[in-house]
C-alpha positions as a printed Julia matrix, in Angstrom:
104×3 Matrix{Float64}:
 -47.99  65.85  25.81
 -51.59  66.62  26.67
 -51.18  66.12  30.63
 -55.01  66.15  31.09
 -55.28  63.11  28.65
 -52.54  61.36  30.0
 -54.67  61.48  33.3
 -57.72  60.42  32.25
 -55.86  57.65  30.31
 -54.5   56.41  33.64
 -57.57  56.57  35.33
 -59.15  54.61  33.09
 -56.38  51.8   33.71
 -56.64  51.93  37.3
 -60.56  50.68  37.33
 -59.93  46.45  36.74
 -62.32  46.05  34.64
 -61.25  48.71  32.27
 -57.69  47.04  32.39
 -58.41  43.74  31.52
 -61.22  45.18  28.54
 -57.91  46.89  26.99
 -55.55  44.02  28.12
 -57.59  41.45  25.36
 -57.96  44.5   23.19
 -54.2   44.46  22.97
 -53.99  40.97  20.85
 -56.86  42.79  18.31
 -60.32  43.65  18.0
 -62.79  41.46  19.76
 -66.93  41.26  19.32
 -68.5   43.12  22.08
 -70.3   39.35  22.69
 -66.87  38.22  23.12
 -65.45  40.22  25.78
 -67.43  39.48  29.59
 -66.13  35.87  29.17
 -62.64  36.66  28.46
 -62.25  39.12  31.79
 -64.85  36.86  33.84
 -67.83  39.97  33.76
 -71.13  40.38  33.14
 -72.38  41.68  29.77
 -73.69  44.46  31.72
 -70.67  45.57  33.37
 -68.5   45.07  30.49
 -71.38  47.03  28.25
 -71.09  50.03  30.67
 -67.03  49.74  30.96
 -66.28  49.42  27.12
 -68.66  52.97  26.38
 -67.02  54.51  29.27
 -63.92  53.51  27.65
 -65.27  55.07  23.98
 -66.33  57.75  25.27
 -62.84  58.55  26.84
 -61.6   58.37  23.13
 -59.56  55.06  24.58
 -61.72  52.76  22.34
 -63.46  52.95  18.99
 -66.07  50.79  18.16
 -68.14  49.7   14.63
 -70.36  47.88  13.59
 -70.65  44.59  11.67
 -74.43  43.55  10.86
 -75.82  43.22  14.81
 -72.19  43.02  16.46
 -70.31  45.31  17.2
 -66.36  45.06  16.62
 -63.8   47.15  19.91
 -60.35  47.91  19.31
 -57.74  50.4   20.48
 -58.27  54.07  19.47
 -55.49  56.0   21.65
 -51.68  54.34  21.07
 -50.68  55.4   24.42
 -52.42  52.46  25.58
 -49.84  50.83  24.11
 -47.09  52.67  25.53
 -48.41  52.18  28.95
 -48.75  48.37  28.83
 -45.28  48.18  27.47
 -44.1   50.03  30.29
 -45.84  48.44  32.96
 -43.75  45.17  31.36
 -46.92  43.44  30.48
 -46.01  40.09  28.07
 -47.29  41.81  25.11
 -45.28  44.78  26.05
 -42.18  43.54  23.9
 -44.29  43.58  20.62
 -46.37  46.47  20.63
 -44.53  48.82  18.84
 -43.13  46.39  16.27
 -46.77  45.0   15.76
 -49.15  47.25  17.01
 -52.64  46.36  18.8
 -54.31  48.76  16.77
 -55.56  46.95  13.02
 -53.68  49.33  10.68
 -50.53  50.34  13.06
 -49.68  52.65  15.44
 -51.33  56.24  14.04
 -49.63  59.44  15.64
């Protein structure tokens, strides 16, 4: 395992914001419009989270006319959450949060 990723990936979980972006990204892809109201953030600080979070290769994001469509990029997210014993934890490896299934 990449230790320096593994860092960075952690980091990225310990800013709350962050968390909660990839806790709803764990039940699917969401609409960037979508997201401040389901963490309780502004579109500005959920804007500057979510790239910080792309840009950390956590996220990927595309587009879909004028929205643009988040989901999981890295499936050690999902390894994480299911160790930290979040409620989704149980199904993420049967049914993964990524659309497709878990890519290694």
């Amino acid at each position: 395992m990449d230790r320096m990723s593994n860092l960075k990936l952690l980091k990225a979980l310990s800013e709350e914001t962050r968390y909660k972006i990839i806790e709803v990204l764990l039940k699917g892809e969401k609409c960037a419009c979508k997201i401040p109201a389901l963490i309780d953030r502004t579109q500005s600080n959920t804007s500057m989270q979510l790239l910080k979070l792309v840009n950390l290769g956590i996220l990927k994001s595309r587009r879909e006319g004028k929205k643009r469509i988040y989901s999981i990029k890295d499936f050690k997210v999902c390894d994480v959450f299911k160790a930290l014993g979040h409620p989704a934890g149980k199904i993420l490896k049967n049914s993964c949060c990524m659309k497709g299934g878990c890519k290694k």
